[in-house]
N, C-alpha and C positions, 0 to 999 in steps of 0.2 A: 038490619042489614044482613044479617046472618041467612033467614030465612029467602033475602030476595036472591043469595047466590045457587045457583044451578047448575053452570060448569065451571072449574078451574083448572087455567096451566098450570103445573107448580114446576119449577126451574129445578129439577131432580138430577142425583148425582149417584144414588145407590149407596150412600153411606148413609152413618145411624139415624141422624137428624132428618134428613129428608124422608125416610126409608119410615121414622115415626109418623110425618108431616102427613104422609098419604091416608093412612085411621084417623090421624086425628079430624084432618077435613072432611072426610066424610061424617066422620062423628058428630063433629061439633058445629058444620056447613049444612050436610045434610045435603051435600051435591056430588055431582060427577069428578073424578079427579084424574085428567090428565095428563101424563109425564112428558116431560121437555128436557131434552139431555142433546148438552152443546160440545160437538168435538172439536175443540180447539185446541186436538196438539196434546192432548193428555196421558194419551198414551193407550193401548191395546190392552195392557192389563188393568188398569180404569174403566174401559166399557166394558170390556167384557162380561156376558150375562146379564149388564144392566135392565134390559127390554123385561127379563124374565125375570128379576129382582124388581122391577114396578108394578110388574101382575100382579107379582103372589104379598103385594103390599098392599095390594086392592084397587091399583089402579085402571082404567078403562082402558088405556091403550098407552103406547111409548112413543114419543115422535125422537130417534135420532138424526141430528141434522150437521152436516157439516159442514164447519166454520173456518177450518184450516186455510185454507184458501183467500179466503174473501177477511179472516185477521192478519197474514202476511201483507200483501194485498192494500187494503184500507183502510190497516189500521196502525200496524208495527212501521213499515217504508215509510211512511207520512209523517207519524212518529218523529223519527229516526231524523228526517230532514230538520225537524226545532232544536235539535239538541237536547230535548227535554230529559232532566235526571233530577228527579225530588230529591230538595234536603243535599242537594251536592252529590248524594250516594245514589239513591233507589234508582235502576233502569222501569220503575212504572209494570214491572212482570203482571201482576194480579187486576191494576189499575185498565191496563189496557184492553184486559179482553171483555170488561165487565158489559163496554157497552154496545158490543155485536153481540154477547151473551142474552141480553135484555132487549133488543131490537128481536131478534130471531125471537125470541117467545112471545112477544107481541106479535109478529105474524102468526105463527102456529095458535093461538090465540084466535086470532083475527081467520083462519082456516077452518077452524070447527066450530066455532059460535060460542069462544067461552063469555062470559062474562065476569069474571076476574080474574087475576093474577094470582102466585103466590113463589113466596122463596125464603130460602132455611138461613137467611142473613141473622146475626145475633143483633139485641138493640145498643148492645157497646162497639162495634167496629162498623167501617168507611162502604163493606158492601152495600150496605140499605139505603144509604143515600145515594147511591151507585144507580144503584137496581131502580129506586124509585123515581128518583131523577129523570130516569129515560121510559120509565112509564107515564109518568106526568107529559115528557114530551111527545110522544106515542101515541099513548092508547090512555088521555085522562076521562075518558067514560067508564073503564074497566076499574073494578073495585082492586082495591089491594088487599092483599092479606100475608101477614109476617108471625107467624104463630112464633117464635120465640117474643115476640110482646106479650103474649096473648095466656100463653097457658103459664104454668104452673110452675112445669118442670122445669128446672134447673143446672142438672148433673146426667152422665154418661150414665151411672148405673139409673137413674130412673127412667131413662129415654130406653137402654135394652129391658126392662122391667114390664114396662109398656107393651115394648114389641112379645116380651115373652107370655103376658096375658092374653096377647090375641094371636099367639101361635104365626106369628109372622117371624119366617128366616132372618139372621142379619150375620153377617161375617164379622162382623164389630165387635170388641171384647174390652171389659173395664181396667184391662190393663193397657191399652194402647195409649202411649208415650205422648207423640205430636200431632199435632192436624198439619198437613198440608196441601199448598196449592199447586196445579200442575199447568200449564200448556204449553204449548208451542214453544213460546219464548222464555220461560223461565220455569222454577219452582222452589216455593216458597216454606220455609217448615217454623212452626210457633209451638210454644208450649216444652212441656217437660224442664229441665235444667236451664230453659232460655229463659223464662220466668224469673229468674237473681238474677242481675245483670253483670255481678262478680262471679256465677259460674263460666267457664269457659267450652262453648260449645261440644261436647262428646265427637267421637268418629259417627255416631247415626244419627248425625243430623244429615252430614251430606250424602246427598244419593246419585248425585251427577256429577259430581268433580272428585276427582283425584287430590288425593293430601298434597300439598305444593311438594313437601318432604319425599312423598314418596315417586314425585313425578320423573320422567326419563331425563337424566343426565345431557341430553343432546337437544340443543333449542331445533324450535321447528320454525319453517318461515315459510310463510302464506302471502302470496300475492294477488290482492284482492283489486276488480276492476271496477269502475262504477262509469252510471251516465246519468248527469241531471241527478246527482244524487242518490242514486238507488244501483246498489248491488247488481252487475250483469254476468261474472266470473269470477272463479278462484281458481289460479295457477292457471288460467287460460282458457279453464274448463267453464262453457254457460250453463249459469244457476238457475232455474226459477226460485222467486220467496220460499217457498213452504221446504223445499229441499235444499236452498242454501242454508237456512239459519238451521236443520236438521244436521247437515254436514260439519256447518260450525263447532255447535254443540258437542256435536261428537268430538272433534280434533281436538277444539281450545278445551275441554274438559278434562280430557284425558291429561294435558300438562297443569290443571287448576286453576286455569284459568277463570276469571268469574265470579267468587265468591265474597260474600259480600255478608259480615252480623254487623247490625244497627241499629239502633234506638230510634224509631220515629216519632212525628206525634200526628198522631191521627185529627180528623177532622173533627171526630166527636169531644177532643181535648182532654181524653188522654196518650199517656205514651205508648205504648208496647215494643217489644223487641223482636224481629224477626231474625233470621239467616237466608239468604237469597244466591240462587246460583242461578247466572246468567251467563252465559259462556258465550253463544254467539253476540250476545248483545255487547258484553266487552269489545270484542274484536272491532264488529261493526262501526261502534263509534267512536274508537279510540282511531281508526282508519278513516273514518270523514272528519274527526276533529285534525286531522294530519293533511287533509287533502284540504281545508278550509285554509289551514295554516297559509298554505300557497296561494291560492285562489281569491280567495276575500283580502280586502283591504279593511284598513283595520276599521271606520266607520259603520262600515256593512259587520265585519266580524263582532263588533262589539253590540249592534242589535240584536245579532243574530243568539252573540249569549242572553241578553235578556231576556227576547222570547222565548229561547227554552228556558229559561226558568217561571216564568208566567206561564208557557204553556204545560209544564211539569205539575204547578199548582191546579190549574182547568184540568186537566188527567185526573189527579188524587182526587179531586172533589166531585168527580161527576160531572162534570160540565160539558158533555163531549158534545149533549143535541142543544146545541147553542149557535147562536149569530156567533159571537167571539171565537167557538172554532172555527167554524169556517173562514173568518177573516185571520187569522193568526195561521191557519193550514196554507192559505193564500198566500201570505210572504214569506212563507216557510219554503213554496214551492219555486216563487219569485228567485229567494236567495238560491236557492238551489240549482238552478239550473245552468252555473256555469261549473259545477260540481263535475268534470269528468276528469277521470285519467285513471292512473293506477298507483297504488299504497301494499311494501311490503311492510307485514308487519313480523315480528319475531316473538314466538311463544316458550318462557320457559320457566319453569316452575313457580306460576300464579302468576306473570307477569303479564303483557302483552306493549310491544313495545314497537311506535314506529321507525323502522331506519331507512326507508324510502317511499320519495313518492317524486309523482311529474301528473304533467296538468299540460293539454292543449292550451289552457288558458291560463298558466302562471301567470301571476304578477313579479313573480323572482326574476332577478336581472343579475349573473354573475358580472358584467360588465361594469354595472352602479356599485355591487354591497364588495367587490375585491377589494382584500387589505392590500394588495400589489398595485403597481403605476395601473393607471385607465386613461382614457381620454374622452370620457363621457362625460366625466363628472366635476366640478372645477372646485375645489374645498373650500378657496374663499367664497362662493357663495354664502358657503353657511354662517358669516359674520353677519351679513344683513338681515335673515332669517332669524336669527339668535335673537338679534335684536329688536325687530317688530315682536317675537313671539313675548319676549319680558319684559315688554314697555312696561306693562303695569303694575309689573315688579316698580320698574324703574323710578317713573312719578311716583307711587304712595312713597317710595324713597327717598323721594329728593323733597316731597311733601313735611315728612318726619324729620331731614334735617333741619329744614325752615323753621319748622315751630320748634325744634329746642335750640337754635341759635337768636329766637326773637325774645 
């Protein structure tokens, strides 16, 4: 297999691991290699130099392609509408972009005639099934290749070791702390002190949120507008996706809002613990869970949790190029669209908290729920009611008297 591949993408990031991946494929493929780097939201100092960090790695060419857009867009808003949050906690940050990361390299792929794939996934965490997952649905003629299976190497210093036999740059140093993940919607940091689960995160884990401690004394209050479920304004001002949840990010961060250390368990069956800062995404849907509050009855409301937790677990797992997304995006989109009005919420040191909302379409009726006189509402109804709803109290009760009076 080795000898039939000739080109490959490799899903490159410009750090150590992929930065080795580029030698090693040519080394041990004895093909073309190249780079695919996905902006989704990672930030200016993440690409920057990338393209010329792929050259001088040995690569043929760089394709930067961006994703900002079309993951606010297609992937997060859609999202957003299931309620989906793994494990009760995880907002899905690293989950969600995996699989427009690995669609777009199938086309860039499918653009230059590679014939294989490749990417710097380890073979103990949830990327690979990710990754591969939406190759299989993709592009299943294209070979794959996962060189952390494959080679040898184990450890940071043997990966800069490597690079330093074959005189390739790396800005990567054996003392660096965590790995993290970056995009749009969140970022994620593992490793160092998070590794014991009795240590208690250091100040350099987080990079996007402010200490709750040290946040401003003075809550802030954000009044966010939605239609059919999707973000159109904050404070009155129209958002696009990619510059709302930017804006969010900024705001809710600054009071600490967001933050998030937890132990999950991965697909592959173990645990690990990460630290996750999601700032917009707090806001976001601590603000539709307030506007469903009014809107949805409770039938609807109580599918509406299930499906985000089923579709939370189809996120973690890969499952995104499936029949079942699409049909589960389907009622997600269904439920959603009596989703309009506006939700302030109040931001103050880590918190985020709804204290208003209204809804063209409330189902709230100050007329029915008043503790004061009404004339809507007639209370003896509710004796008859009472009574059909605990008939079946009622018989197995009068059941059990019978037989221990016989």
């Amino acid at each position: 297999m080795k000898s039939s591949v000739k080109k490959v993408v490799l899903a490159y990031s410009g750090g150590l691991d992929t930065s080795a991946i580029v030698p090693w494929l040519k080394e041990n493929y004895d093909c073309e290699v190249v780079a695919f780097v996905a902006d989704v939201g990672q930030g200016e100092a993440e690409l920057e130099g990338v393209e010329a960090k792929a050259i001088a790695s040995g690569a043929s060419s760089c394709h930067i392609v961006d994703l900002k857009e079309r993951f606010a867009k297609e992937v997060i808003y859609p999202t957003l509408k299931t309620g989906a949050i793994y494990e009760g906690q995880y907002l899905l940050g690293t989950a969600l972009a995996r699989p427009l990361i690995a669609e777009a390299q199938v086309e860039v792929a499918k653009k230059v005639g590679a014939d294989a794939l490749a990417h710097g996934c380890t073979g103990k965490g949830n990327d690979q099934v990710r990754f591969e997952s939406a190759f299989a649905a993709l592009a299943p003629e294209l070979t794959v290749i996962a060189p952390w299976r494959e080679w040898s190497m184990r450890s940071r210093p043997e990966l800069l070791a490597y690079l330093t036999e074959r005189n390739i740059p790396c800005s990567a140093s054996i003392t660096k702390i965590y790995s993290r993940d970056a995009n749009l919607w969140h970022i994620s940091t593992e490793g160092g002190e998070l590794e014991d689960p009795w240590n208690p995160p250091s100040a350099q884990v987080w990079t996007w949120t402010t200490d709750p401690e040290q946040a401003p004394d003075q809550a802030q209050n954000l009044m966010l507008s939605f239609a059919n479920g999707e973000l159109t304004a904050i404070d009155g001002t129209p958002y696009a996706p990619v510059a709302a949840i930017e804006h969010l990010n900024h705001v809710a961060g600054a009071h600490g809002v967001g933050r998030l250390d937890m132990v999950e368990n991965r697909l592959v069956g173990m645990k690990s613990r990460g630290c996750y800062e999601t700032p917009a995404g707090a806001v976001l849907m601590a603000a539709l869970q307030g506007l469903e509050s009014l809107v949805l009855d409770r039938s609807v409301l109580d599918y509406r949790i299930r499906l985000g937790h089923e579709f939370a677990q189809l996120m973690y797992d890969g499952r995104w190029f499936t029949p079942l997304r699409h049909a589960m995006l389907a009622a997600a989109e269904s439920i959603a669209e009596p989703l309009t009005g506006d939700v302030v919420v109040k931001l103050y040191k880590g918190t985020v908290t709804v204290t208003q909302k209204r809804s063209p379409n409330s189902l709230y009726s100050s007329a029915f729920a008043t503790f004061d006189e009404d004339e809507v509402y007639n209370q003896q109804h509710a004796e008859g009611f009472i009574r059909l709803y605990s008939l079946a109290s009622r018989i197995r009760a009068l059941h059990q008297q019978a037989g221990e009076q016989s």
